[in-house]
Structure formats: structure tokens, C-alpha cells
Legacy VTK file of the C-alpha trace (Angstrom):
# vtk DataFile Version 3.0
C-alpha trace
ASCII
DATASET POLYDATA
POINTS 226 float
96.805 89.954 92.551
95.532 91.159 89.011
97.167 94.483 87.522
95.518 96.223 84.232
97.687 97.665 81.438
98.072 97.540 77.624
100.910 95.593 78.258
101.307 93.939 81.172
104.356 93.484 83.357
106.379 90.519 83.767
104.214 88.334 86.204
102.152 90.905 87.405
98.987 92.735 85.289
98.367 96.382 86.821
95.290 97.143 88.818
95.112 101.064 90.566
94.904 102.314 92.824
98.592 101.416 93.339
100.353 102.653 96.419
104.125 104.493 97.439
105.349 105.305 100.699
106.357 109.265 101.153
109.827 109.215 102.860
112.740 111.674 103.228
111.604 114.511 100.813
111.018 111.947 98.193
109.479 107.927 98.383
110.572 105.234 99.754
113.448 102.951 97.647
115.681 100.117 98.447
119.587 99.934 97.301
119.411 97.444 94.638
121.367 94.467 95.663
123.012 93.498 92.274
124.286 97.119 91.822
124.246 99.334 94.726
125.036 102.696 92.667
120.835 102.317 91.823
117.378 102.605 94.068
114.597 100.564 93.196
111.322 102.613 93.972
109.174 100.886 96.003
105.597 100.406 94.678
102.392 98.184 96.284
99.449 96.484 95.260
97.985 96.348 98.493
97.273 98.709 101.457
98.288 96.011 103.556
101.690 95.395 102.211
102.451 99.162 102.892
101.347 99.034 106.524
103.658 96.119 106.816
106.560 97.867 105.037
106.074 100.910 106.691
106.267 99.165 110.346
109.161 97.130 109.152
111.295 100.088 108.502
109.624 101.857 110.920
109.003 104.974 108.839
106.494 107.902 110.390
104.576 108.223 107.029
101.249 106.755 105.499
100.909 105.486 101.704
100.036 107.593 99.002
97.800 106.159 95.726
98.101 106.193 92.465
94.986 105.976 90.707
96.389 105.802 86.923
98.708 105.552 84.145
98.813 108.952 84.060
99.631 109.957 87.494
101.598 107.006 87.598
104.070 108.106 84.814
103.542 111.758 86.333
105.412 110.220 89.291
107.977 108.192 87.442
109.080 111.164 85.504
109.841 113.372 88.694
112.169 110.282 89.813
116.303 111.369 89.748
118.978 109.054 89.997
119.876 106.972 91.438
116.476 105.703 91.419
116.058 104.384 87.726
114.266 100.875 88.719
110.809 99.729 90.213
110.021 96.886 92.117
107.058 95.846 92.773
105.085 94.087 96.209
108.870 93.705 97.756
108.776 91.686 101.225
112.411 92.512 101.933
114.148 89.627 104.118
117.905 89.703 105.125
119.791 90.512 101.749
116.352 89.585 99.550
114.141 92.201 98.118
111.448 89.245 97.636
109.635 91.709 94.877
107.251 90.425 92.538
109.091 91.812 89.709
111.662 94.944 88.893
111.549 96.749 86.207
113.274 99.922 84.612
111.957 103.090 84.999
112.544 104.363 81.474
110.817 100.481 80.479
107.917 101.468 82.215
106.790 105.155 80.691
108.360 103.698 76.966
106.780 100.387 76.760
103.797 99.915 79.718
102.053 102.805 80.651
100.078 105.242 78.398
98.902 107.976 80.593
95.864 110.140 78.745
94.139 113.044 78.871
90.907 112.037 80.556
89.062 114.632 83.294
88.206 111.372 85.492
89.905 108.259 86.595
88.831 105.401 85.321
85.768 102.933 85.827
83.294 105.548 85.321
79.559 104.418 84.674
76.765 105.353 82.774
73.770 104.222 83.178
71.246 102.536 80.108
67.692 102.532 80.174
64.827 101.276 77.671
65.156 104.192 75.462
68.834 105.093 75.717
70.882 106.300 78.648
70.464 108.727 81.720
70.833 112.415 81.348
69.615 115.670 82.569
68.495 119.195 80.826
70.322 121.971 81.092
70.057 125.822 79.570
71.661 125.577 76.197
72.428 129.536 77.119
70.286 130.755 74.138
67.444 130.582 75.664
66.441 126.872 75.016
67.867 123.358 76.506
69.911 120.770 76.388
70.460 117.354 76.761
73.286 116.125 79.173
74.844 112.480 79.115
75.379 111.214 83.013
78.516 110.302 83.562
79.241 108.577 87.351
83.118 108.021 89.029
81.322 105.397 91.530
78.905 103.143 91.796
77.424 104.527 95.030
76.844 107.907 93.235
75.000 106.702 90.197
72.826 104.695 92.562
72.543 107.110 94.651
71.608 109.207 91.835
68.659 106.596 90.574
66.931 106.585 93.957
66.397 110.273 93.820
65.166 110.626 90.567
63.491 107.711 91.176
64.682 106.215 87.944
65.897 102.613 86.939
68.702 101.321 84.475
71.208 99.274 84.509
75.058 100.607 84.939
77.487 100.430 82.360
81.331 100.313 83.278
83.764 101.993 80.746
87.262 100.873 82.401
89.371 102.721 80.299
90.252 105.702 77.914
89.609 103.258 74.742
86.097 102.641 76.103
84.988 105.525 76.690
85.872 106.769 73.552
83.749 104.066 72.027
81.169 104.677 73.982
80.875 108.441 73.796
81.106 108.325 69.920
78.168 105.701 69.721
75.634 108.755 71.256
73.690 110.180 68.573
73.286 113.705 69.055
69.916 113.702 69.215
70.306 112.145 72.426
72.966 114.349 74.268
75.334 116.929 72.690
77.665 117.128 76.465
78.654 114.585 79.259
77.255 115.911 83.255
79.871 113.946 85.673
78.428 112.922 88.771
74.867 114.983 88.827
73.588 115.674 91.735
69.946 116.853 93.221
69.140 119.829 94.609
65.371 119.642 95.378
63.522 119.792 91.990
67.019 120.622 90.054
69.476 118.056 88.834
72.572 119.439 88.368
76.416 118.915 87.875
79.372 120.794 88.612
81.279 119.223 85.763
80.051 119.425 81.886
82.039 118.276 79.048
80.545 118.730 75.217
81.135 115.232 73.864
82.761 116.975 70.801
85.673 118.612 73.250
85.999 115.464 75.401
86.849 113.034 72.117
89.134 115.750 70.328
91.443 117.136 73.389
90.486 114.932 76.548
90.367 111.259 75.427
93.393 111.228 74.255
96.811 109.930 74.425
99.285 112.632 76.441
101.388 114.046 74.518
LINES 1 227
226 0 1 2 3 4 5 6 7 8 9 10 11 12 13 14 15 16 17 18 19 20 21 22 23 24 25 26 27 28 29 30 31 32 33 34 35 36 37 38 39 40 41 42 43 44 45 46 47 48 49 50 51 52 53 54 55 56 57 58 59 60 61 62 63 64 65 66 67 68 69 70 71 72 73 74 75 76 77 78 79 80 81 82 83 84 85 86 87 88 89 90 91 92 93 94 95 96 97 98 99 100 101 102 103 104 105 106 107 108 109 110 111 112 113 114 115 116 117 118 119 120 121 122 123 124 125 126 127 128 129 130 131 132 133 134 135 136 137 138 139 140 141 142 143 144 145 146 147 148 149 150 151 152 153 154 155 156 157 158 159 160 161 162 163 164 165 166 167 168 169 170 171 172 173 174 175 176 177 178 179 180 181 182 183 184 185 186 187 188 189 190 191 192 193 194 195 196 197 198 199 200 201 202 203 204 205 206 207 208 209 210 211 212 213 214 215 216 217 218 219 220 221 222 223 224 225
């Protein structure tokens, strides 16, 4: 199993979504057998190790993901003592935890994680053509228009989005904060002055719930949380 951060854990390299189990007011944790004053939250690659920790301990709940870093560390930080520890992919047995790897709570937000600012989760796509990249007009609201940067948090909807403008290009994957910031900062801004996440069409209208001005998103979005 592959995991994706900065700096990866021991053995294991962080991949989201990650999952918890909701338990008891709080998520589920196991004693930690070489010092039973501390709880080691409990934290899963895999949907189907969950499922098989949830039957095991035969708790009436259903996993919850993490998508992250930043909800991630949102999580840790709402943690209370006794449970200061994670371990990961545990296939308790007897005495044995059988996790992949533990690691301190305080280890993770100070030395692994690094949460950021970013309105989306992260792949998002764009998608490059001949001449540059996707986008759509919009009212500038001074009576002229302008250009929007597509911006897609799936696959399926910036395909989607290609067959019913009847467009082609090729998608782009930015994977993280650090790319996208790259990326954004390469647009001229003769090309698009604001980012339109996941665009959709309306009959002859393309439009987008979501607009960011490129400016805004690379000054107070894509950036590390304070």
C-alpha cells in the first residue's frame, strides 16, 4: 500500500482518502500494550480493513474518510488524552496490535503532515489543449468578459465536461498544493485572470458555481495553514 506525504512515515508513504471508525462519542482506539495509561487511534488504508475491524469488534458504526493533510491534522488536533499515538492498518490478534507502524500524535502534525489552505482536495485536473488550457467566459461585471481557467476535482467531470462542449485536450493532474501553485503561476494573464472549479453546462451557458481570481487563490488559499 503506497501513502503520499512530504515526509513519509516509517514503512508506510500516505495515500487519502484514509479512513477512522466513529465509536463511543469519539473514534475508535486500542489500549497500547507497552503502556496502558495511552490509546493508539486507529487509522486505515483500506475500506476493507475497516469492514474487517469493525466486524471484529463488532461495533454498529461505518468508516469515516479523510481526504487530506489538512483534515487529517484537523482530526488529530481534536484528539485528548489518553489518545496521544496512531497506529496504522492494525490487524489486532490476541495481545498483538499487528499495525503497520505507530506513531505519536504530536510527531505527526510537527514533522509529517502540512495541512494548507486549498478550496479543493487534491488531484484536481486541468485540461491542455493546442493553444493553452480549457476555460470559459464569464461577465467581468463592468460590462465586458472574462476569461476563466477550468479547474476539475475528478476525472469523470472534466470528461464529462469535454463531451459537452464537444472539446478535446488532454488532462493534467496537479496532486498537490506545491503543484498547483506552479501551475497556476505559469498562466499568463492574457489567458485567464480566475480559476472556474468544476464548470458545468446549462444548455448554451457554461457555468461554475465556484470562481477563484488566480491572484486570491496563490496569496491566501495555496498556502501553508497557519
Amino acid at each position: 500500500m503506497l501513502w503520499n506525504t512530504a515526509m513519509p512515515l516509517p514503512e508506510i508513504e500516505l495515500i487519502y482518502p484514509i479512513y477512522i471508525i466513529p465509536h463511543g462519542g469519539g473514534y475508535l482506539s486500542i489500549v497500547d500494550p507497552e503502556d496502558n495509561t495511552t490509546q493508539l487511534l486507529v487509522v486505515c488504508g483500506t475500506q476493507e480493513l475497516v469492514m474487517r475491524l469493525i466486524h471484529q469488534f463488532q461495533i454498529l458504526s461505518a468508516p469515516r474518510a479523510l481526504n487530506n493533510d489538512r483534515e487529517f491534522a484537523w482530526l488529530l488536533r481534536s484528539l485528548k488524552s489518553p489518545v496521544t499515538k496512531v497506529v496504522f492498518d492494525p490487524k489486532p490478534e490476541g495481545e498483538s496490535i499487528n499495525g503497520r507502524t505507530t506513531v505519536a500524535v504530536n510527531d505527526l502534525l510537527t514533522q509529517h503532515l502540512k495541512p494548507d489552505l486549498s478550496p479543493w482536495n487534491y488531484p484536481v485536473f486541468a485540461i491542455a489543449k493546442d493553444d493553452g488550457f480549457v476555460s470559459i467566459d464569464s461577465d467581468d461585471g463592468a460590462g465586458g468578459t472574462m476569461t476563466l481557467l477550468t479547474l476539475f476535482t475528478e476525472k469523470d467531470l472534466a470528461t464529462d465536461f469535454l463531451k459537452e462542449t464537444d472539446q478535446s485536450g488532454t488532462l493534467c493532474r496537479l496532486g498537490d498544493v506545491g503543484q498547483a501553485r506552479t501551475f497556476l503561476k505559469s498562466i499568463d494573464k492574457s489567458l485567464a485572470v480566475a480559476v472556474a472549479l468544476d464548470p458545468t453546462v446549462e444548455g448554451d451557458q457554461q457555468t461554475a458555481k465556484y470562481c477563484f481570481a488566480i491572484e486570491v487563490l496563490l496569496e491566501k488559499y495555496l498556502v501553508a495553514e497557519s
